[in-house]
PDB file of N, CA, C and O in Angstrom:
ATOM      1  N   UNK A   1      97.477 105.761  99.800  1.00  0.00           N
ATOM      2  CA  UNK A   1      97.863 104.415 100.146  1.00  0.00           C
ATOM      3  C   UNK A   1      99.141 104.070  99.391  1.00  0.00           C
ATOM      4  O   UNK A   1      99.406 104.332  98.218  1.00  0.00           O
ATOM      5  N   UNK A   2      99.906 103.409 100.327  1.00  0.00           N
ATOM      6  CA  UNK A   2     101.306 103.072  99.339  1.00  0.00           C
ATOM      7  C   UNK A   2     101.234 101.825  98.891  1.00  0.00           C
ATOM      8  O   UNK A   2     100.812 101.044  99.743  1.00  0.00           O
ATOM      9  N   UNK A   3     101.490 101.360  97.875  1.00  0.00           N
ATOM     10  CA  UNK A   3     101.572 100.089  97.191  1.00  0.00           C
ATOM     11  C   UNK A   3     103.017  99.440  96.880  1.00  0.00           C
ATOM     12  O   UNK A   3     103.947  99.950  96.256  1.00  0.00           O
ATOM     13  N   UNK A   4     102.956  98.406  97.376  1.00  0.00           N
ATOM     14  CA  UNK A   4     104.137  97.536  97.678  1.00  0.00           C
ATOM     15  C   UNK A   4     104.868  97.037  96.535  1.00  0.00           C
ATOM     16  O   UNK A   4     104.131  96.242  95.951  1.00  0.00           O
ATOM     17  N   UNK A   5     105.995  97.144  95.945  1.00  0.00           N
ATOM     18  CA  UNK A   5     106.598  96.321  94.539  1.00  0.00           C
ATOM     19  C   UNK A   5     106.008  94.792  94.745  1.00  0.00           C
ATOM     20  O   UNK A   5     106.348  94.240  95.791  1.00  0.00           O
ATOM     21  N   UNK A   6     105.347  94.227  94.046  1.00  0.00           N
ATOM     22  CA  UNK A   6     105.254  93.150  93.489  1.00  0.00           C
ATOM     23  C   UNK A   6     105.349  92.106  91.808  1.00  0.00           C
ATOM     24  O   UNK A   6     104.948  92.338  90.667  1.00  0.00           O
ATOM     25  N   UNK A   7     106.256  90.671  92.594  1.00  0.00           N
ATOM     26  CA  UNK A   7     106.619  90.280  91.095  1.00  0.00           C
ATOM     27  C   UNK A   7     105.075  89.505  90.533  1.00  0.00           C
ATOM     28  O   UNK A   7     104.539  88.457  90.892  1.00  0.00           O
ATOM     29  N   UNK A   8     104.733  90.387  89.659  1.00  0.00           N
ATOM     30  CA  UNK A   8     103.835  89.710  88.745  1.00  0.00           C
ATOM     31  C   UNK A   8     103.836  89.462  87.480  1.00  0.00           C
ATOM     32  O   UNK A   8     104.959  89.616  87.001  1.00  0.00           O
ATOM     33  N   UNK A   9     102.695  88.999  86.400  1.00  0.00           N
ATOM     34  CA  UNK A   9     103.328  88.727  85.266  1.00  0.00           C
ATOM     35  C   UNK A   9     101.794  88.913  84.551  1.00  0.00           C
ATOM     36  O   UNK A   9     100.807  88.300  84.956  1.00  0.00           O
ATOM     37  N   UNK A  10     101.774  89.964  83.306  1.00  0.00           N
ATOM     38  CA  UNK A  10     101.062  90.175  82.342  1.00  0.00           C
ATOM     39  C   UNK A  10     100.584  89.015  81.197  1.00  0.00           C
ATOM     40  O   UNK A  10     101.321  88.392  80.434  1.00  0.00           O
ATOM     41  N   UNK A  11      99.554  88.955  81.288  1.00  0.00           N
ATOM     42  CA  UNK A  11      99.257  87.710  79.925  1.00  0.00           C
ATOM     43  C   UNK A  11      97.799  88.762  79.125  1.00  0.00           C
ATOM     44  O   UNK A  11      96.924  89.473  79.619  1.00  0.00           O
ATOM     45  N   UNK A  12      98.045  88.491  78.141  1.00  0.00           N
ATOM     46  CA  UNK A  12      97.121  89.189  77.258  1.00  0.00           C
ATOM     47  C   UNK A  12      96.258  87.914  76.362  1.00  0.00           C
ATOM     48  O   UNK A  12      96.982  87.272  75.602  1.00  0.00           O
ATOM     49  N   UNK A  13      95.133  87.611  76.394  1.00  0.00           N
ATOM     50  CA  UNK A  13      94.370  87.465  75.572  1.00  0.00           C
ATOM     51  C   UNK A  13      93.355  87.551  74.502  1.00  0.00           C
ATOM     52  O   UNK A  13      92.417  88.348  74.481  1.00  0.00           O
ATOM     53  N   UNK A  14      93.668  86.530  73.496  1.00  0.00           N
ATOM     54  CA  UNK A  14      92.595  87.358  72.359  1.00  0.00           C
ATOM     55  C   UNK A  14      91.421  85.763  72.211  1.00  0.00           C
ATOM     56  O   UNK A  14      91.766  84.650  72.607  1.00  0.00           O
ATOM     57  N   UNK A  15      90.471  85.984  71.753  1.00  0.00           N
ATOM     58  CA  UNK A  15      89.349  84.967  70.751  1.00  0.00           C
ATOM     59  C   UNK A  15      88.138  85.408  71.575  1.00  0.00           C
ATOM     60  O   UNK A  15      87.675  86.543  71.694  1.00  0.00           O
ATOM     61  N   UNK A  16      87.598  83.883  72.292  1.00  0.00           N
ATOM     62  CA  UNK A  16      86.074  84.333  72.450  1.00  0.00           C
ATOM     63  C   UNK A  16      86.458  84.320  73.997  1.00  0.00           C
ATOM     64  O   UNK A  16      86.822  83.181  74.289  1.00  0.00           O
ATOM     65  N   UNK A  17      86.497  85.015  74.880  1.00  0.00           N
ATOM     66  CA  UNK A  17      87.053  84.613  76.672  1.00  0.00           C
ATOM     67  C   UNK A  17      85.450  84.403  77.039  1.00  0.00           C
ATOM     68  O   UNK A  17      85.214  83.289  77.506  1.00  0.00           O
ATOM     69  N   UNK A  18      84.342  85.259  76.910  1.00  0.00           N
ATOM     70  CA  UNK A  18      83.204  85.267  77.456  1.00  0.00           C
ATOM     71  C   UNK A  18      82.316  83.399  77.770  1.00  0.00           C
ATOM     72  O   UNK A  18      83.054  82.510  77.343  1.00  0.00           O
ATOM     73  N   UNK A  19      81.640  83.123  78.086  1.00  0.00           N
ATOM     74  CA  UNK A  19      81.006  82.126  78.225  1.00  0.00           C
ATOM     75  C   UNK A  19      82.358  80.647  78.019  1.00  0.00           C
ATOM     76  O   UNK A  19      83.451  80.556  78.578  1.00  0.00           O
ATOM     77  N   UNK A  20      81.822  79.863  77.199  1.00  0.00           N
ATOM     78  CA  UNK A  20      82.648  78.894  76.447  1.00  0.00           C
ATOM     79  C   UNK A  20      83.795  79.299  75.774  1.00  0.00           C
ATOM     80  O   UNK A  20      83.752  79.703  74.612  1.00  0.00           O
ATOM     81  N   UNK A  21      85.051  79.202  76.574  1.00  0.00           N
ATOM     82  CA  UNK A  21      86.188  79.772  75.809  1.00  0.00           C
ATOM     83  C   UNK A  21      86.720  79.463  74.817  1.00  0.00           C
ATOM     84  O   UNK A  21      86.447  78.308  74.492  1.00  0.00           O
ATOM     85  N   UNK A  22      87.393  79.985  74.143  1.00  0.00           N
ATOM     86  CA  UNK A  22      88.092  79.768  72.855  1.00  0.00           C
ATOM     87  C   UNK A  22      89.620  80.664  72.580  1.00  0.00           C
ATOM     88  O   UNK A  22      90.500  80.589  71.723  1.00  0.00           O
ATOM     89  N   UNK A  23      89.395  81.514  73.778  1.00  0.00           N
ATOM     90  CA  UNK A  23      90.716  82.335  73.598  1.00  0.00           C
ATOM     91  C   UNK A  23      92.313  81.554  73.731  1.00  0.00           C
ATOM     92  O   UNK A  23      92.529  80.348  73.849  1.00  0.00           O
ATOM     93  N   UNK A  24      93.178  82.531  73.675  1.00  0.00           N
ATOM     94  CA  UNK A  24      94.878  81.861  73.428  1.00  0.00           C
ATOM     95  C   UNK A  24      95.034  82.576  74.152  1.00  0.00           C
ATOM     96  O   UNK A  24      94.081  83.314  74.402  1.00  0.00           O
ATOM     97  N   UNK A  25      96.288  82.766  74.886  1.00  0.00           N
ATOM     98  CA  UNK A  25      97.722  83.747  75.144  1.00  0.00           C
ATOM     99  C   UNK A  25      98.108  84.064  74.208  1.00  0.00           C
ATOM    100  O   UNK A  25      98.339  83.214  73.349  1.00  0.00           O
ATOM    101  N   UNK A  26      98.343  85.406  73.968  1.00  0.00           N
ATOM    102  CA  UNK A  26      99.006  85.666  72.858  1.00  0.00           C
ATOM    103  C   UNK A  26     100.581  86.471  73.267  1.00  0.00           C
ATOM    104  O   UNK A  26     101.503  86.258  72.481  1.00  0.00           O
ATOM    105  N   UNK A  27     100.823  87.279  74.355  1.00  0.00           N
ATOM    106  CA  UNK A  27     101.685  87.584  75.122  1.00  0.00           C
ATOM    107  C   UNK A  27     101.424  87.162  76.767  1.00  0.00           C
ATOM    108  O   UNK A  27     100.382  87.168  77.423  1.00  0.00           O
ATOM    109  N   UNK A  28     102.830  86.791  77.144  1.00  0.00           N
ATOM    110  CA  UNK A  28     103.028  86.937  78.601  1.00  0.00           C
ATOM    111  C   UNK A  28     104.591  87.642  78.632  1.00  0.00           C
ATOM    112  O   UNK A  28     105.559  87.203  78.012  1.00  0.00           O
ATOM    113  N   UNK A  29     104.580  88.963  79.598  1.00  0.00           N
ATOM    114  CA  UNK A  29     105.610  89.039  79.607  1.00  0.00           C
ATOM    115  C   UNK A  29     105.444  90.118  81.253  1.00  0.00           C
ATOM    116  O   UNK A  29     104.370  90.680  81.469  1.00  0.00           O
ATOM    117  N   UNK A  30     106.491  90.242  82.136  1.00  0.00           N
ATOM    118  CA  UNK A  30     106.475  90.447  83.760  1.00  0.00           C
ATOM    119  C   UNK A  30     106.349  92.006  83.926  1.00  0.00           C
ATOM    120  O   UNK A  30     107.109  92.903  83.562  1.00  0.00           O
ATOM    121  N   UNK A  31     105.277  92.037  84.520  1.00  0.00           N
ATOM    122  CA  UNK A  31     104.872  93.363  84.924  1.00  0.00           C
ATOM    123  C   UNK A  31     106.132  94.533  85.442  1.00  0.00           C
ATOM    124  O   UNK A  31     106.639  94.318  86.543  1.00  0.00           O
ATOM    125  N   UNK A  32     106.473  95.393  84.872  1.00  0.00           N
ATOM    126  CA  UNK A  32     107.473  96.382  84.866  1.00  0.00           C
ATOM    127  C   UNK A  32     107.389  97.550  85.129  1.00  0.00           C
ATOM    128  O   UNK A  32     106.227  97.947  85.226  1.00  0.00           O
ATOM    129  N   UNK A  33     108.383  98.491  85.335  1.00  0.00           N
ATOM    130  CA  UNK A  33     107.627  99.865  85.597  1.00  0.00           C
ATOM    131  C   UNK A  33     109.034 100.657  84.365  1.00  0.00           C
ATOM    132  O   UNK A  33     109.353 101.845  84.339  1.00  0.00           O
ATOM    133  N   UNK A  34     109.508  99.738  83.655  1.00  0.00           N
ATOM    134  CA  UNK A  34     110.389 100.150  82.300  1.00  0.00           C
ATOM    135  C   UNK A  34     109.513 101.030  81.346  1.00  0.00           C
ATOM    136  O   UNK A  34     110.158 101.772  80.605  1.00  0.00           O
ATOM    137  N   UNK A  35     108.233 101.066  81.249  1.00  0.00           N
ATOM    138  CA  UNK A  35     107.617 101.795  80.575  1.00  0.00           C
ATOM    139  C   UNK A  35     107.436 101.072  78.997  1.00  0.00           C
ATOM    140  O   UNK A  35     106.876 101.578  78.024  1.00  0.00           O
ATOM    141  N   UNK A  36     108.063  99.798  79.086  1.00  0.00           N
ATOM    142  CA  UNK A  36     108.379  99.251  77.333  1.00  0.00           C
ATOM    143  C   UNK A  36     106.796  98.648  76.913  1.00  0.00           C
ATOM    144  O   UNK A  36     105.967  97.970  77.521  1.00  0.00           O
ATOM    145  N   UNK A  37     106.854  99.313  75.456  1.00  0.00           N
ATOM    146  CA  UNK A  37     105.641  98.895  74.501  1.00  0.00           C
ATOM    147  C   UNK A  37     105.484  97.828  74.133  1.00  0.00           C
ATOM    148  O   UNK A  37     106.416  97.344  73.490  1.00  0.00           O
ATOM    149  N   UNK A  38     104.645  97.251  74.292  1.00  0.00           N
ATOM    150  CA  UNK A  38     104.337  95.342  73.657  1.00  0.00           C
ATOM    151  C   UNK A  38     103.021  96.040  72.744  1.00  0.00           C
ATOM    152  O   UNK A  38     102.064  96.694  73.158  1.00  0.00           O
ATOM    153  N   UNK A  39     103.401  95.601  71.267  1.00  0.00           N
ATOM    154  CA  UNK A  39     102.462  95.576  70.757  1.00  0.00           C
ATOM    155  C   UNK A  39     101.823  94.208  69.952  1.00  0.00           C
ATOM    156  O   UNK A  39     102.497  93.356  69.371  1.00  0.00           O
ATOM    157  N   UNK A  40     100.329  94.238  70.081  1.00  0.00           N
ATOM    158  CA  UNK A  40      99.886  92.808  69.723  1.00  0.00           C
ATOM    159  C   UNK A  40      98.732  93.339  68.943  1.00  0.00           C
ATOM    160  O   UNK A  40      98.121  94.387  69.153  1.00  0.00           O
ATOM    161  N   UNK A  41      98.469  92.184  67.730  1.00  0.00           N
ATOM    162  CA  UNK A  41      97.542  92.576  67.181  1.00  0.00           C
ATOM    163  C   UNK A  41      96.548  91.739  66.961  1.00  0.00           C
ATOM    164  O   UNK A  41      96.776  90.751  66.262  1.00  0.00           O
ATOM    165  N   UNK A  42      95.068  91.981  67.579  1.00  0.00           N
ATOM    166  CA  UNK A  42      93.984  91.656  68.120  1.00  0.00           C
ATOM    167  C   UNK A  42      93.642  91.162  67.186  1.00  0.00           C
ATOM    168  O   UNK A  42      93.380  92.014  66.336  1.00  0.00           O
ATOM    169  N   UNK A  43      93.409  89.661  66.676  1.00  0.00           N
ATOM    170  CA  UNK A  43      92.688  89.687  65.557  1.00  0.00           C
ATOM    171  C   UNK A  43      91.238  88.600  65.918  1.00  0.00           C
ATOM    172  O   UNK A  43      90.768  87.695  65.228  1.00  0.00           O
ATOM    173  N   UNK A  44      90.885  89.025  67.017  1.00  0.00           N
ATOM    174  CA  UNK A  44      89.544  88.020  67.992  1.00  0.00           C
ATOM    175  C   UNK A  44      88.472  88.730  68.087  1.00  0.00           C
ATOM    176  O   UNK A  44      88.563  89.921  67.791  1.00  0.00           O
ATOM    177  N   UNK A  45      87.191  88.192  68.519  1.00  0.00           N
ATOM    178  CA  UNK A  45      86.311  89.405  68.603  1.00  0.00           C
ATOM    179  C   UNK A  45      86.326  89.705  70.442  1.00  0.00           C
ATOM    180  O   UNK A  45      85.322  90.239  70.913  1.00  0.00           O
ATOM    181  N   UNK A  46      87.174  89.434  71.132  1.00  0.00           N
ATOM    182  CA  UNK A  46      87.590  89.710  72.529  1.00  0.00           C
ATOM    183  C   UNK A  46      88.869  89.651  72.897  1.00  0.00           C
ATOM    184  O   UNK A  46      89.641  88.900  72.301  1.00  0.00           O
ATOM    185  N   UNK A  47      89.351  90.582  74.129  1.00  0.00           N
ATOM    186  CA  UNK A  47      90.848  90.662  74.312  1.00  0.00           C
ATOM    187  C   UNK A  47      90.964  90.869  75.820  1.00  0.00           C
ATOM    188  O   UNK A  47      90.204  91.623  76.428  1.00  0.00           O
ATOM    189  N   UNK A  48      91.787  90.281  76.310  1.00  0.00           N
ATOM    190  CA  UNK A  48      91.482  90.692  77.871  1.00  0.00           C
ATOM    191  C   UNK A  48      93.090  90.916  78.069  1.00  0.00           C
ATOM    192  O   UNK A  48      93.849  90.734  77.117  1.00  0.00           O
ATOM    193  N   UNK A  49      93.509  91.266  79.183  1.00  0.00           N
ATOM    194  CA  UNK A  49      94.570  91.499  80.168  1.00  0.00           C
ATOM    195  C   UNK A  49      94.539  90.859  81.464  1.00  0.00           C
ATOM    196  O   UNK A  49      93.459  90.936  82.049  1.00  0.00           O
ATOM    197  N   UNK A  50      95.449  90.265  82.028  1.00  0.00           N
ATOM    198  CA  UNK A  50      95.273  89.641  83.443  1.00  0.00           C
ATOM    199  C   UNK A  50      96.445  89.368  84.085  1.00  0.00           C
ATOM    200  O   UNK A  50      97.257  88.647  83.504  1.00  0.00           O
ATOM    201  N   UNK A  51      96.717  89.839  85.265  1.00  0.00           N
ATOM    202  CA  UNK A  51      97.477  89.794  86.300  1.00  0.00           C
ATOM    203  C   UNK A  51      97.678  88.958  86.869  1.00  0.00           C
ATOM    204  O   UNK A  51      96.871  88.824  87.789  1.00  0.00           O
ATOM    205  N   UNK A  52      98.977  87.664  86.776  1.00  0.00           N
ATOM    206  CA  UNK A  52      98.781  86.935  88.400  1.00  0.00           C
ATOM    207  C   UNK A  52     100.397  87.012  88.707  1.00  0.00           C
ATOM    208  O   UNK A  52     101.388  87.473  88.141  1.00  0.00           O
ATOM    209  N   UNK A  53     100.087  86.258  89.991  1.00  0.00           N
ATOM    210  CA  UNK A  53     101.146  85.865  90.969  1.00  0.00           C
ATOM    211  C   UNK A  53     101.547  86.813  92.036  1.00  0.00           C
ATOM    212  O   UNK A  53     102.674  86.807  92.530  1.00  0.00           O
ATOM    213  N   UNK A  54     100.291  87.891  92.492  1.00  0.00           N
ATOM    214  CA  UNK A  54     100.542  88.395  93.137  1.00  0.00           C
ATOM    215  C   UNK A  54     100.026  87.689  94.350  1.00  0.00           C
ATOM    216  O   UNK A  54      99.324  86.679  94.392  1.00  0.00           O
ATOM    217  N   UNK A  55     100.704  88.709  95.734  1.00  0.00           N
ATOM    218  CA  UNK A  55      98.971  88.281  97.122  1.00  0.00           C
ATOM    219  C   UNK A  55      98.291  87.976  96.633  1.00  0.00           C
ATOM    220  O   UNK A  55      98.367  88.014  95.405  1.00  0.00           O
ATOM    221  N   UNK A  56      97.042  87.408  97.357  1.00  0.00           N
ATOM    222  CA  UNK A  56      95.915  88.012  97.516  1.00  0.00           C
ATOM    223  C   UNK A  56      95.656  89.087  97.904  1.00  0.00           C
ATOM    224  O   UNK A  56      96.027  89.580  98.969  1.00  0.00           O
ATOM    225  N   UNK A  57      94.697  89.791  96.722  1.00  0.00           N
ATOM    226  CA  UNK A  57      94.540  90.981  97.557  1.00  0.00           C
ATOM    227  C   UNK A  57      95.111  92.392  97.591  1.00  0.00           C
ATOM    228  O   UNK A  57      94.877  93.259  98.433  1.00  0.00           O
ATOM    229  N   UNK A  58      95.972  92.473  96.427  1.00  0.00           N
ATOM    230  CA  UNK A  58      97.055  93.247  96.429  1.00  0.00           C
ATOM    231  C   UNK A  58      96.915  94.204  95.749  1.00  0.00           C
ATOM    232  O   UNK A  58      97.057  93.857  94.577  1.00  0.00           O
ATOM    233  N   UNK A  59      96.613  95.741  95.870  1.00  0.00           N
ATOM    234  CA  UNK A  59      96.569  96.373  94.952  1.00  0.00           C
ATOM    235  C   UNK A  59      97.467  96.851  94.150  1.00  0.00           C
ATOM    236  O   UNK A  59      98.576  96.722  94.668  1.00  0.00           O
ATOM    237  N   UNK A  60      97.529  97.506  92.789  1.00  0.00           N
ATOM    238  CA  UNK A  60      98.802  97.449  92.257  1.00  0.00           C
ATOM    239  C   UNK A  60      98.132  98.332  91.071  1.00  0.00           C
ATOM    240  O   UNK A  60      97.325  97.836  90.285  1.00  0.00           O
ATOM    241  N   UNK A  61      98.565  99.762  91.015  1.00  0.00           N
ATOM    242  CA  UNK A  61      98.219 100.770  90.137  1.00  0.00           C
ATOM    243  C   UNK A  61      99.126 100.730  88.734  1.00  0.00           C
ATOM    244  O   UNK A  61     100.333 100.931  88.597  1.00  0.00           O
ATOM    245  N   UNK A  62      98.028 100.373  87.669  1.00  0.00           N
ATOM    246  CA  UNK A  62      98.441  99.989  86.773  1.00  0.00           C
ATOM    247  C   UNK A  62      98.120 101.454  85.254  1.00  0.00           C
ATOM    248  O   UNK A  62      97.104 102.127  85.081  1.00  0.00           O
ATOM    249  N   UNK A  63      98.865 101.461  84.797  1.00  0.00           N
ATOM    250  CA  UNK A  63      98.173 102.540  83.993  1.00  0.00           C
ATOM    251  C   UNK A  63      98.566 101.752  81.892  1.00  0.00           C
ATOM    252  O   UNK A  63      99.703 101.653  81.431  1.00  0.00           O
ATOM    253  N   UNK A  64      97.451 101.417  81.231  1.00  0.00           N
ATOM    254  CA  UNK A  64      97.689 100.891  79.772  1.00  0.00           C
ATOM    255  C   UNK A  64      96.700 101.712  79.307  1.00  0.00           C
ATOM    256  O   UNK A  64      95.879 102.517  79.746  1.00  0.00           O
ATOM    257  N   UNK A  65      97.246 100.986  77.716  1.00  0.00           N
ATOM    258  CA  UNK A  65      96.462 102.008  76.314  1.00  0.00           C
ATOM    259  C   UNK A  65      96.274 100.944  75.620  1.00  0.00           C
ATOM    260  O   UNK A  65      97.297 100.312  75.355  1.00  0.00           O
ATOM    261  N   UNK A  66      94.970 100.406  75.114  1.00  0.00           N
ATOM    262  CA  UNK A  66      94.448 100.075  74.070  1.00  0.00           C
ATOM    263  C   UNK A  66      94.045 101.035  72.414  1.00  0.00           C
ATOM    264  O   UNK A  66      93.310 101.931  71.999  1.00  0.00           O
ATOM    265  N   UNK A  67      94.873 100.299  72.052  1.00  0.00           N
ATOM    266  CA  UNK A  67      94.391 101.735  70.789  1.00  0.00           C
ATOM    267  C   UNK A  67      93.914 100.395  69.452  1.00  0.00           C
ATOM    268  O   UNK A  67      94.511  99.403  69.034  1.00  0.00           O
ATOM    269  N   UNK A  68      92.370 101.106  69.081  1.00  0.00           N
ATOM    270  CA  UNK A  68      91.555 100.026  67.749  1.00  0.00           C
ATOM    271  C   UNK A  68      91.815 100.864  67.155  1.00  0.00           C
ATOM    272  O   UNK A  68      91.806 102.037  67.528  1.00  0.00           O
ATOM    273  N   UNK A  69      92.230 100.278  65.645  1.00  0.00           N
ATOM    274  CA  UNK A  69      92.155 101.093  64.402  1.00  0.00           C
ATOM    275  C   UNK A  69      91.666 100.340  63.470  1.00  0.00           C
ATOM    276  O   UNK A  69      91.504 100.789  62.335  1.00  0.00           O
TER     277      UNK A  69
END
């Protein structure tokens, strides 16, 4: 399946996202295929990643690395 360029935009969150939120943004910055490293440091007991402004519907093959130390 071929997947279409779309402008979207990365937001990363850290705190509590589950149930009653408490999380922040801690980065937003526009989905790229530059390959450039954003590094953030998790200091929540949850962290998510999330995509918008695409379609609906849109698939969009994404490839990241979480690394805990």
């Amino acid at each position: 399946m071929a997947h279409a360029a779309v402008n979207m935009t990365v937001s990363c969150n850290i705190g509590k996202i589950t149930g009653q939120t408490l999380a922040q943004t801690v980065a937003q910055f526009a989905l790229g295929t530059a390959g450039q490293i954003h590094t953030i440091n998790v200091i929540g007991p949850e962290f998510s990643v999330v995509l918008t402004g695409g379609p609906a519907n849109t698939e969009v093959p994404i490839q990241a690395w979480v690394f805990l130390h």
